[in-house]
N, C-alpha and C positions, 0 to 999 in steps of 0.2 A: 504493500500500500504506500510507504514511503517511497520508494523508485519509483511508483507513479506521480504521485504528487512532485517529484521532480522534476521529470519528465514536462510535465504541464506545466509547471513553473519556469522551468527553463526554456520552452517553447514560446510563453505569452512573452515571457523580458525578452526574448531574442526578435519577435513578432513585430513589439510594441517598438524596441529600439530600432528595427530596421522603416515603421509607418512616422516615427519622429527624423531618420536623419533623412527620410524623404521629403516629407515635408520640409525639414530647414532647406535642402540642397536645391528643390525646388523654388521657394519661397527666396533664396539666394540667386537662382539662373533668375528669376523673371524680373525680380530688383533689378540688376544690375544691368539687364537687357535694355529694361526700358529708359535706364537713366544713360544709355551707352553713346543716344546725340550729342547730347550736354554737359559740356563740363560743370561742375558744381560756382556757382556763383562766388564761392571764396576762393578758389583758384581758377580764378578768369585769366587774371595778369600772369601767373607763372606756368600752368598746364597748357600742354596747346591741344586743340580738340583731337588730333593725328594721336600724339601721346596716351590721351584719355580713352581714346578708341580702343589703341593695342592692348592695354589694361585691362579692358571691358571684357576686350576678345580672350584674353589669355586666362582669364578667370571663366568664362563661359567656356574655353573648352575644356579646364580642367574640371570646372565642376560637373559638366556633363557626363565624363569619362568614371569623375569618379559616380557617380551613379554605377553604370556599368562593373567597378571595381568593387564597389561596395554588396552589390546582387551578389556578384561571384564569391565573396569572402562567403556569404554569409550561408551559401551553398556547399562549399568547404568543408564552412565549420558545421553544417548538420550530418554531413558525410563525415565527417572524424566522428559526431556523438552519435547520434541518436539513430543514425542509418549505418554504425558498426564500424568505419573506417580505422579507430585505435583498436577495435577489440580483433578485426582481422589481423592486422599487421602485426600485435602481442601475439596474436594464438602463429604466427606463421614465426616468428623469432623466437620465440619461446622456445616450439619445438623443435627448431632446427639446431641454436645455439647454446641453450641450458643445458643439456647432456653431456656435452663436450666441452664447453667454456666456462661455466659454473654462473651463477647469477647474476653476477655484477657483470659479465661480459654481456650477457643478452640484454640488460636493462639499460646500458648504455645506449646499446643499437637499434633498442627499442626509438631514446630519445635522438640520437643520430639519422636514424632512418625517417621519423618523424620529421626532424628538421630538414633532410633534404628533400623530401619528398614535397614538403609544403613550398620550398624554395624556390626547385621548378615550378607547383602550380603559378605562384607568382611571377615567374620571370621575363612571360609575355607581355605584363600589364605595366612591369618593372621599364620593359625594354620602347613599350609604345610611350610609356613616358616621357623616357628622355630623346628616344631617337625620331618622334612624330611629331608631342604637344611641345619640347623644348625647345627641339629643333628648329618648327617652324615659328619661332617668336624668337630667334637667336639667342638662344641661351645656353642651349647643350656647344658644348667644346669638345668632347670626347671623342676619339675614334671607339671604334667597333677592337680594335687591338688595346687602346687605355682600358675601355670597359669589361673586356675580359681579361686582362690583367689584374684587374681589380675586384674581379669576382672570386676569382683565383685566390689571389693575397687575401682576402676577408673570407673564404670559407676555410685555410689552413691557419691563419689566426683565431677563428672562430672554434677549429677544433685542438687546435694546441692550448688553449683560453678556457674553453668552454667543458671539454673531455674531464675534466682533472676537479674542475670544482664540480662537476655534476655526481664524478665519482665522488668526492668528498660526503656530498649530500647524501649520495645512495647511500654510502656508509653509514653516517652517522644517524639518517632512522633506520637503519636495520641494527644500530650497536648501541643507541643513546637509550631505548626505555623510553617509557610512555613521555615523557620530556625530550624527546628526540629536537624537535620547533624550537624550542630555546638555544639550544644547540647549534642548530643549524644557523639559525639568524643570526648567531654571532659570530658565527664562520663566514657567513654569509655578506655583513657586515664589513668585516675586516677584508675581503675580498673587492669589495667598490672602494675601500680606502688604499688599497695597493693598486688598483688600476687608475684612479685619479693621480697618486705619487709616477707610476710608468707611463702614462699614456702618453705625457707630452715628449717625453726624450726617447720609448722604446715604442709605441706603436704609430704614431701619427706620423714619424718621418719614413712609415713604410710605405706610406701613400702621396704624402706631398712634399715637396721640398721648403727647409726653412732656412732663412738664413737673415744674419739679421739687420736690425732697419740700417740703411745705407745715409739719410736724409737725415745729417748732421743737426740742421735748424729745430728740423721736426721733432728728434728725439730729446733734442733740448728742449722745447716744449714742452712735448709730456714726460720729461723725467720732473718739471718744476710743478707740471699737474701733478703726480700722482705723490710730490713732496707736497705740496699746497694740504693733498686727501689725507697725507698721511701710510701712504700704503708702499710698500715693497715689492716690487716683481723682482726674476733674475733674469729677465733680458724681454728686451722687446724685438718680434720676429716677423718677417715678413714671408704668407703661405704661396706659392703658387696656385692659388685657386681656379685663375685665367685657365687653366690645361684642359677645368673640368666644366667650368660655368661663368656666364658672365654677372653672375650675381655677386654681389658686394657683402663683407660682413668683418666685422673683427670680434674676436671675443679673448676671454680671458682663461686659465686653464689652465691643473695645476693642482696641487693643494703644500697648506703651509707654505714653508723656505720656496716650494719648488714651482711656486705662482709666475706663469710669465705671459706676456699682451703679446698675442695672432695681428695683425691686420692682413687680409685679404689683399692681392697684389691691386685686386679690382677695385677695392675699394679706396686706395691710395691715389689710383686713375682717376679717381672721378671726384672728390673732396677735395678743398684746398686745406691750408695746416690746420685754420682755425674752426673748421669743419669737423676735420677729425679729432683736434682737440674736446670737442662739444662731444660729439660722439663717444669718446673715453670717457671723460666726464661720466654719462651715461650711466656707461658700464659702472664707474667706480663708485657710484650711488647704491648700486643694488649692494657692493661690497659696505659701503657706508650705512644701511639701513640692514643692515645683517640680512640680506634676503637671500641668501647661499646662504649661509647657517642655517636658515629658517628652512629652507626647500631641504637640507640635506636631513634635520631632523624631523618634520614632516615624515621625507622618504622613511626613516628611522621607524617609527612609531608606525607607520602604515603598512610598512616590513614585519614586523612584529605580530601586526595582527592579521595579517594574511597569512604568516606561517606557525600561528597559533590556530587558525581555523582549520591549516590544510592538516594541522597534527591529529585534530578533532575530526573533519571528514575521512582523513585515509582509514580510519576504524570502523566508518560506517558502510557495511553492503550496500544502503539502497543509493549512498553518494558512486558507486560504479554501476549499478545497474539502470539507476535513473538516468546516467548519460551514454548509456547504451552499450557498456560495458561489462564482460560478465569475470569477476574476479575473480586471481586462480586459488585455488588449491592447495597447490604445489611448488609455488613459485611466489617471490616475494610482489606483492604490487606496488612497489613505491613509485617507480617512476609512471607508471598509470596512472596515480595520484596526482604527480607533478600534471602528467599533459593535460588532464583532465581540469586541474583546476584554474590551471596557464589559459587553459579555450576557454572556460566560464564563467570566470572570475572579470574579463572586461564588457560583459553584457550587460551585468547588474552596474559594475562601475561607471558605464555609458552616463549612468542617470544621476550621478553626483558630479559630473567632469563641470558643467557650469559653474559650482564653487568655485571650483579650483581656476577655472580662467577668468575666473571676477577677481580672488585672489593674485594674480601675477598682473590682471590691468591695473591693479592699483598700484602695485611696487614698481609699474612701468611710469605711472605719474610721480610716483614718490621720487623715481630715480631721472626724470624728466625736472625735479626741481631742485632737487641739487645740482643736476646739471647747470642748472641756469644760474646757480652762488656761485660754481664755479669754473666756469667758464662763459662762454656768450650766449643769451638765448636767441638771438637770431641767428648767429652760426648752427644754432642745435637744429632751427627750423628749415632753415635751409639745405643741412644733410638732408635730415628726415623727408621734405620734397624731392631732391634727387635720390635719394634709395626708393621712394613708392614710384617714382616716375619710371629708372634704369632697372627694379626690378616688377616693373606691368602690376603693381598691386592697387587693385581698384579702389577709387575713391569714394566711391557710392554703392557701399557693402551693403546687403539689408540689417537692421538694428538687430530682429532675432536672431539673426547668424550669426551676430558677433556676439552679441549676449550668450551665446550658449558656446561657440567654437574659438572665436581670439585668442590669444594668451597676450596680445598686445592691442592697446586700443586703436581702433580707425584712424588715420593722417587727421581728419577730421578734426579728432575730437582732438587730438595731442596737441594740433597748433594752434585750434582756438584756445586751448589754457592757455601754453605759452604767450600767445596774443596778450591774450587778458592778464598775463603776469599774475596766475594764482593759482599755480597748477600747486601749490603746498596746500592751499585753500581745499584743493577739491581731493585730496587724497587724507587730513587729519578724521 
């Protein structure tokens, strides 16, 4: 009776959430369609109507596609639960591997085989992505030789990465005791704190080139910014991002000592000093308002209680029967546990994500005004028009779109505060 009741519970969230992101995704193509003549009356003088078009366009084909992308996910994921997909693939690993390899070997390949398998279904929608909607908007830079090189590089990082803590995991609920989740999480834990310390000096320079900033002026600039902030990097670098995209970004990255400022090569092309001075600014606001602390223990706390739930479901029969799983025997089911609550666990979360991106528009205005103490707020507005123009982001989003999907507010709305000089105003 409870594997049913899951079953149907998991059916209506998966139902409901796929009749809500149509409606937004809808409700977002037909916005944006109809405002796609006109440019918004507060950028008369800086958008030119050519600009505001390709914006219009570049968002309408993506959102249309993703309609298309989103059907198909959500076919996937019934084909993994409820129509058998995990329980085949277990029952066929299982018995091939467990006899011979002993459990941890098949439960690995369990999640191995999983992950490629889901990898390909994506790779066609992966590939119309970048090589059709990027493409034709001039954004994609990649050859057909970068992009598989890069698939390449990210699926034997992903299993030199990935392989070793997953065995960890397996381990530890088959050896921790009905506390196994607490365990984990702190293994778990400490595994995002050692990829934040490696990422910048051993993984990221498998993929891009860094080296660092050349612009003598510049970096005297923001070395007096980020003494103005208060803050420390160890080095300021500049990514070849050009190779892959004509998109623009700088970020920062790192943790403790080992903190150091990216700017995008693209984004240096297009900004003058005191542009991207406002720009860091930015960034060093969220540092300045603990909003990294704040997101990491969030992530912290919300880690905890997802692998305190999965400690509690991997016990219960009707949590694998209700997703269409029939649990073995004979064999340990942890990692059946994991896929299973990896796929179901973001259906119900679908319906809380609004929090969380009302939560980051705000820290994006908190950190829009410390920008503005310290450095120019015109400079900040002026980036922020050339990043929505150079990267086609539309100026005339629909309100419910953004209210449920943003994690940054509208051009819109950023530069009327700034305008108004009360963007601290609108964020206490």
């Amino acid at each position: 009776m409870q594997a049913f009741v899951l079953t149907l519970v998991f059916a209506a969230a998966l139902a409901l959430s796929l009749l809500v992101k149509y409606w937004l995704a809808t409700r977002q193509i037909r916005h944006v369609a109809a405002h796609r003549d006109a440019v918004p009356p507060a950028f008369a003088s800086t958008i030119t109507l050519a600009a505001h078009q390709r914006a219009a366009d570049y968002t309408l084909a993506k959102g249309r596609f993703g309609l298309l992308s989103m059907a198909f996910g959500a076919v996937v994921l019934l084909g993994w639960t409820l129509l058998g997909g995990i329980d085949a693939l277990n029952a066929l690993l299982r018995d091939a591997l467990q006899p011979r390899f002993g459990a941890m070997a098949y439960q690995l390949a369990l999640l191995a085989g999983f992950a490629v398998i889901g990898s390909l279904l994506e790779l066609p929608f992966a590939l119309y992505s970048t090589f059709c909607i990027e493409q034709r908007f001039g954004f994609n830079r990649m050859s057909w030789q970068l992009y598989l090189v890069d698939m390449l590089k990210g699926a034997l990082v992903g299993a030199l990465i990935g392989l070793p803590i997953a065995a960890l995991m397996l381990w530890i609920m088959g050896a921790a005791g009905g506390l196994w989740w607490l365990w984990a999480w702190g293994a778990w834990m400490a595994f995002n704190v050692l990829i934040l310390v490696l990422y910048p000096t051993v993984i990221a320079p498998l993929f891009n080139k860094f080296v660092p900033l050349a612009d003598e002026s510049l970096e005297l600039r923001v070395q007096a910014l980020m003494t103005r902030c208060g803050f420390a990097a160890k080095g300021l670098f500049v990514m070849d991002g050009s190779k892959r995209s004509a998109h623009a970004n700088a970020y920062f990255t790192g943790f403790g000592a080992a903190k150091r400022v990216v700017f995008f090569d693209t984004l240096l092309a297009k900004l003058t000093p005191g542009e991207v001075e406002a720009v860091l600014a930015h960034e060093l606001g969220h540092f300045k308002h603990r909003h990294v602390i704040k997101r990491i223990v969030a992530m912290f706390a919300i880690s905890l209680a997802g692998f305190a739930l999965l400690g509690w479901l991997s016990t219960q029969a009707w949590f694998y029967l209700g997703l269409g799983v029939r649990p073995s025997m004979t064999a340990p089911n942890d990692a059946i546990a994991v896929l299973l609550f990896l796929l179901a666990a973001p259906v119900f979360g679908f319906f809380v994500s609004p929090l969380f991106a009302q939560l980051s528009r705000r820290q994006e205005f908190q950190a829009d005004a410390y920008a503005c103490r310290q450095a120019s707020g015109q400079d900040l507005a002026a980036a922020l028009l050339k990043l929505h123009e150079d990267n086609a982001a539309t100026l005339t989003p629909d309100p419910l779109y953004v209210r449920f999907y943003y994690s940054h507010p509208p051009a819109s709305e950023r530069l009327a505060a700034l305008a108004r000089g009360n963007a601290t105003g609108l964020t206490s």
